[in-house]
LOTOR-431684 format. One record per residue (C-alpha): residue number from 1; residue in one letter; x, y negated, z negated. Coordinates in nm, 3 decimals. Last residue first. Layout:
BEGIN
NUM; A; X; Y; Z $
...
***
This chain:
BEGIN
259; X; 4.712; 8.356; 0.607 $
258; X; 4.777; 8.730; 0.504 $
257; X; 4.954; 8.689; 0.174 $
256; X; 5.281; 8.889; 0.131 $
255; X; 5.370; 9.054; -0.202 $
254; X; 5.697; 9.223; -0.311 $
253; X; 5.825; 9.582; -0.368 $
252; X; 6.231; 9.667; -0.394 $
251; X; 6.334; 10.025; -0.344 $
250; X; 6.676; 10.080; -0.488 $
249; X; 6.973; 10.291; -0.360 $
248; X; 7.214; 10.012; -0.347 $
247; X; 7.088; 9.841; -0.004 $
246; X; 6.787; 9.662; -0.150 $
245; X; 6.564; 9.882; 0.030 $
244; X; 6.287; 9.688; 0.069 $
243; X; 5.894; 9.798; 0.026 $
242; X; 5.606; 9.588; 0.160 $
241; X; 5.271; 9.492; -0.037 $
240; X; 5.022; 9.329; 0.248 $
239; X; 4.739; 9.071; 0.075 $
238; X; 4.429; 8.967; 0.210 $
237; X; 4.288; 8.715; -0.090 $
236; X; 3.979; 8.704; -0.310 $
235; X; 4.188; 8.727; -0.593 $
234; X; 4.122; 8.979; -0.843 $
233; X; 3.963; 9.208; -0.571 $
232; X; 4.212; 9.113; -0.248 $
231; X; 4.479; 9.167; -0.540 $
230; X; 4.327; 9.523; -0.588 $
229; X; 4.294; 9.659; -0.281 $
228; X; 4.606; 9.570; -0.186 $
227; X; 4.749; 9.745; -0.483 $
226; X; 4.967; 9.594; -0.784 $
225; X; 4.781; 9.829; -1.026 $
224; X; 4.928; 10.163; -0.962 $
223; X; 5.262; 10.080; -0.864 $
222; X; 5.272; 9.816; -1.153 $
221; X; 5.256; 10.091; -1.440 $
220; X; 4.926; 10.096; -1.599 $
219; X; 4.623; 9.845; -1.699 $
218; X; 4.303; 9.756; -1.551 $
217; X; 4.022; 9.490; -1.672 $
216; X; 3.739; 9.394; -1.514 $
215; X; 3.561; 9.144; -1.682 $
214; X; 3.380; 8.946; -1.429 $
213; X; 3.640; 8.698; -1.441 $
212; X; 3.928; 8.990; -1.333 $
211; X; 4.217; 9.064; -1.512 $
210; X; 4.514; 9.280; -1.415 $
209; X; 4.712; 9.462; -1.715 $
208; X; 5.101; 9.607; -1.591 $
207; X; 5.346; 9.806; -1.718 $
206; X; 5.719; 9.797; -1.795 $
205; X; 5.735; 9.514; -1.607 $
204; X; 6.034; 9.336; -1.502 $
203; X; 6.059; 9.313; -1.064 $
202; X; 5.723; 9.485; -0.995 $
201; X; 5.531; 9.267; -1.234 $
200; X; 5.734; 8.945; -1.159 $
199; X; 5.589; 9.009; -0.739 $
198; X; 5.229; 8.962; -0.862 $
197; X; 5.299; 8.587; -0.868 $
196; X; 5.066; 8.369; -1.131 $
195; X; 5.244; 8.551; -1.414 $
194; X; 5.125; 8.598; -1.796 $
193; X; 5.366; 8.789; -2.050 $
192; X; 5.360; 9.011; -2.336 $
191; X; 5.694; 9.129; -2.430 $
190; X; 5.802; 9.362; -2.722 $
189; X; 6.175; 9.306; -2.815 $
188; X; 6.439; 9.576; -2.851 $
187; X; 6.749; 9.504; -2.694 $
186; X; 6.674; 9.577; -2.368 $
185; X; 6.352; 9.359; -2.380 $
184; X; 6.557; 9.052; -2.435 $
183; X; 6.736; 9.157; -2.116 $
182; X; 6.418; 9.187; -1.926 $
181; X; 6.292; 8.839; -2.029 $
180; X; 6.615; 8.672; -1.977 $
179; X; 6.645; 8.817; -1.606 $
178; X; 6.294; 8.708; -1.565 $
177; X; 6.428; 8.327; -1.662 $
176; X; 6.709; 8.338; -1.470 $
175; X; 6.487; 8.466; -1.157 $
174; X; 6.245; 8.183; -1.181 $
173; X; 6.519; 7.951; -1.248 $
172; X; 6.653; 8.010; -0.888 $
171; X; 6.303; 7.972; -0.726 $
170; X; 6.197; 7.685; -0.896 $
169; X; 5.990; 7.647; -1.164 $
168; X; 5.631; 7.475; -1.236 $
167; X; 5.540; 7.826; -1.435 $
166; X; 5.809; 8.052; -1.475 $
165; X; 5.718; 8.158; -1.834 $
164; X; 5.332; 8.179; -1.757 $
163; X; 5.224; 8.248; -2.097 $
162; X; 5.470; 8.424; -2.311 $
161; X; 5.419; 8.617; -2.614 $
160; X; 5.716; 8.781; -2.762 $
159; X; 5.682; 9.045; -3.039 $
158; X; 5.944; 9.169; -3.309 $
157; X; 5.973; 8.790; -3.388 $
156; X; 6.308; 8.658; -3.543 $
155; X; 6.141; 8.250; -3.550 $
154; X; 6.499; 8.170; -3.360 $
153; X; 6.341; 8.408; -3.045 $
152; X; 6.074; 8.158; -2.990 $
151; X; 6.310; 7.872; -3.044 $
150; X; 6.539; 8.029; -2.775 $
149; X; 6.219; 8.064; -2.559 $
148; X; 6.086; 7.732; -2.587 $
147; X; 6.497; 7.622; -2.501 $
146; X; 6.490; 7.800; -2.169 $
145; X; 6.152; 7.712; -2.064 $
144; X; 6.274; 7.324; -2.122 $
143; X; 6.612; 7.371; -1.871 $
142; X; 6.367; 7.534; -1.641 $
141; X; 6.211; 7.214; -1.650 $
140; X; 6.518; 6.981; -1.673 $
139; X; 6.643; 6.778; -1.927 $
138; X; 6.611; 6.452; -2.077 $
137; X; 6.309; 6.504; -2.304 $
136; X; 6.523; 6.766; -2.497 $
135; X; 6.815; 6.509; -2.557 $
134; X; 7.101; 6.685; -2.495 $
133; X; 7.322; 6.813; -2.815 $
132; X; 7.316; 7.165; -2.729 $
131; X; 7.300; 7.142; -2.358 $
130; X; 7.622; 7.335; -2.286 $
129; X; 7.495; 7.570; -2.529 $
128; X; 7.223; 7.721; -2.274 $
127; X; 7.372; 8.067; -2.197 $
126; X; 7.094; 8.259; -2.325 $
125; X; 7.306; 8.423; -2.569 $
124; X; 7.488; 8.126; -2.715 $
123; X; 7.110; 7.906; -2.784 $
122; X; 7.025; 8.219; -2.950 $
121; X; 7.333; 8.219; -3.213 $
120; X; 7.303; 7.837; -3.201 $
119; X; 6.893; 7.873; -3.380 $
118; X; 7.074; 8.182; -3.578 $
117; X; 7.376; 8.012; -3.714 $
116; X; 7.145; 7.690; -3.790 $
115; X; 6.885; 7.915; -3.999 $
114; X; 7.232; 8.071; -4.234 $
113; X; 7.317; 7.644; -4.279 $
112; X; 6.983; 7.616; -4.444 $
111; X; 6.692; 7.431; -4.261 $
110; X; 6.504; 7.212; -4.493 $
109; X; 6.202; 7.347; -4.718 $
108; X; 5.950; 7.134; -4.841 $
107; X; 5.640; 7.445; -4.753 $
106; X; 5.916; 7.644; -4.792 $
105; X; 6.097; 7.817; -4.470 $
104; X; 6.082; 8.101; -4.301 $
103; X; 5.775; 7.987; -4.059 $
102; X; 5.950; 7.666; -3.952 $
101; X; 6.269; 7.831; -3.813 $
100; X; 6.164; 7.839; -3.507 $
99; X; 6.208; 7.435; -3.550 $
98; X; 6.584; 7.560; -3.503 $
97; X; 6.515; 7.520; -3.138 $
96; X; 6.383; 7.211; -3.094 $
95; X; 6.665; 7.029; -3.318 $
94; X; 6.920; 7.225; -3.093 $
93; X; 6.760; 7.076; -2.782 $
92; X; 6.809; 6.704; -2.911 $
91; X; 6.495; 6.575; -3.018 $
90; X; 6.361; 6.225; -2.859 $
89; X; 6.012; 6.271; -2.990 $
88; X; 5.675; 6.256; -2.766 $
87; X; 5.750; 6.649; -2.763 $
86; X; 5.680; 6.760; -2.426 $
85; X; 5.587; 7.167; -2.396 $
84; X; 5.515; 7.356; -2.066 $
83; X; 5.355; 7.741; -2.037 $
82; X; 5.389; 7.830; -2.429 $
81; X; 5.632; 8.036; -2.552 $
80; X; 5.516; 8.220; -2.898 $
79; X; 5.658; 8.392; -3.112 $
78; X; 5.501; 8.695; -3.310 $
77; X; 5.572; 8.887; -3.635 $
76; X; 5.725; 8.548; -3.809 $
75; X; 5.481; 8.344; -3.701 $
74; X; 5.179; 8.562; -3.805 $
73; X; 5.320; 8.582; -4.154 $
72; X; 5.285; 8.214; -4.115 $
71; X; 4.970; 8.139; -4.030 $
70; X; 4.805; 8.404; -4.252 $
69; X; 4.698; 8.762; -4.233 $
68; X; 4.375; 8.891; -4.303 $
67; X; 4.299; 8.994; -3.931 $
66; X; 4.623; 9.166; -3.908 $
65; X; 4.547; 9.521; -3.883 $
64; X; 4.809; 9.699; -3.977 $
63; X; 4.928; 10.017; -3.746 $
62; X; 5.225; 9.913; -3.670 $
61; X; 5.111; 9.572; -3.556 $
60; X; 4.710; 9.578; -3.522 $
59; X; 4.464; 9.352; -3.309 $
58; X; 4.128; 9.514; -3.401 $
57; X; 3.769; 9.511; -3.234 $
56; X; 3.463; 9.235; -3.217 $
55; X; 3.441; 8.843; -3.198 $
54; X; 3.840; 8.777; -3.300 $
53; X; 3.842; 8.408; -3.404 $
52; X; 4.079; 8.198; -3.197 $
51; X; 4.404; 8.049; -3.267 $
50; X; 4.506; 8.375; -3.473 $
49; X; 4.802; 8.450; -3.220 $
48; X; 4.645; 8.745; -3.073 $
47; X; 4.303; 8.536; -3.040 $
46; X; 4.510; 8.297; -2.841 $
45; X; 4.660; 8.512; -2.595 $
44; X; 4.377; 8.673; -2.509 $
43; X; 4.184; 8.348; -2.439 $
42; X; 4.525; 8.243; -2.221 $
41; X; 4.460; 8.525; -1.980 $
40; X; 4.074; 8.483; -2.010 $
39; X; 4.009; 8.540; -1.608 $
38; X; 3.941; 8.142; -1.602 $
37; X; 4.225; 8.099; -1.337 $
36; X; 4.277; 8.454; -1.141 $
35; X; 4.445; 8.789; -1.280 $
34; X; 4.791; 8.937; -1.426 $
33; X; 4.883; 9.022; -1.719 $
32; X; 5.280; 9.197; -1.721 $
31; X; 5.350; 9.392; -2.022 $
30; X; 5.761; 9.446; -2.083 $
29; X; 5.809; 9.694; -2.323 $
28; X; 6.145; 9.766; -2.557 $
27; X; 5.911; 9.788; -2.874 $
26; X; 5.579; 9.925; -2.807 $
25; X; 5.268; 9.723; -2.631 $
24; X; 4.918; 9.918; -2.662 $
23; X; 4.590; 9.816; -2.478 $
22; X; 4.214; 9.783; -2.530 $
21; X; 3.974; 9.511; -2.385 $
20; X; 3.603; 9.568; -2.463 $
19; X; 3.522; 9.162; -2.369 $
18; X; 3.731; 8.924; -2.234 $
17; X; 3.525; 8.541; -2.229 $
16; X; 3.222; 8.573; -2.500 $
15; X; 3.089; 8.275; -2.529 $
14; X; 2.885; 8.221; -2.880 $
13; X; 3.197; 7.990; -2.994 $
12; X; 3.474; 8.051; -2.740 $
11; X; 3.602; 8.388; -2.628 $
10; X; 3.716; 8.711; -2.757 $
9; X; 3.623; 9.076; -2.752 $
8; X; 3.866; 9.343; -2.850 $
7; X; 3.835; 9.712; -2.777 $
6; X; 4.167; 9.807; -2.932 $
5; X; 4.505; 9.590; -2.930 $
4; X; 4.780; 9.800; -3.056 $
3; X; 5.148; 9.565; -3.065 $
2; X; 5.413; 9.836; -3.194 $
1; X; 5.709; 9.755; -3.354 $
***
């Protein structure tokens, strides 16, 4: 599956937010945007999804544009995590996650026994079945991001679009969840992803798009567009990018503000 976004303008009502924006996801890729609040990260996101009218260019999967395509062909091409979800409803996690199922069925459909194999099958192989029959509203935050994803990956998307997947994490469940996101790459997914931290593009990314609000936009492999020069640009910050040697032969890059 290929995601082939070219020269797209989007925004709200006469606004225009992103404008000329072009760039190509293939299966097995990790994309990495990066850039400030009000850049049009989540903008982009929603005109993918069909949330927002496209203003000018195509958004085509394998070479189909998919501007005449409906809600739920949509949903079963691309899931979605978003950055926090509370459903006012005490669901246990395995109700949440078969609700990826929504898009396969009938407009009166009921899960079948076949959509429950693949809601646990997910739930098994990010590790999360010890919370099965827990009361979503009763867990914990990376707990949450855990279960979006598993319902994200329950719809059977070719694409994954996920905005700000570690946000309001800690540390540990930062890395379990980019460890997640790289495996699910590995075995075949498409990944779009926002991050607030520069350092998830060098640890994950296959490449790398960086967002500015006056409409800059770069994209290419995270040595070339994680530069000093251009987080001080994006972000009005002094940052220094040092390299670690991790100790097995691998070079390790991360970001350090200059307070």
């Amino acid at each position: 599956m290929i995601l082939d976004i070219q020269n797209i303008s989007c925004g709200y009502g006469v606004e225009t937010i992103i404008s000329d924006i072009s760039l190509t996801v293939k299966s097995g890729e990790i994309l990495c945007i990066l850039g400030p609040n009000g850049a049009g990260k989540t903008t982009l996101f929603k005109t993918i999804l069909g949330f927002l009218k496209l203003k000018s260019g195509k958004i085509l999967m394998d070479n189909e544009d998919i501007k005449n395509w409906d809600r739920k062909r949509i949903a079963r091409a691309i899931g979605y995590v978003p950055q926090a979800h509370t459903t006012p409803f005490p669901f246990t996690v395995e109700d949440v996650v078969v609700m990826g199922r929504t898009a396969h069925l009938g407009a009166m459909g009921s899960p079948s026994s076949k959509d429950m194999e693949i809601a646990d099958k997910n739930i098994q192989m990010l590790e999360i079945s010890y919370l099965k029959h827990k009361v979503y509203t009763e867990i914990s935050g990376g707990e949450r991001q855990m279960v979006l994803i598993a319902r994200a990956l329950t719809q059977e998307p070719d694409i994954l679009i996920m905005d700000e997947p570690t946000s309001n994490l800690d540390f540990g469940n930062q890395i379990r969840v980019l460890r997640q996101i790289s495996n699910l790459a590995k075995k075949g997914l498409a990944i779009v992803m926002t991050s607030h931290f520069p350092d998830h593009a060098f640890l994950c990314s296959t490449q790398v798009a960086l967002l500015e609000k006056n409409n800059k936009f770069r994209v290419g492999s995270a040595n070339d567009i994680v530069t000093e020069e251009n987080l001080k640009n994006a972000y009005g910050v002094n940052v220094k990018i040092i390299t670690t040697n991790s100790g097995d032969g691998y070079e390790i890059k991360s970001c350090v503000p200059l307070l």
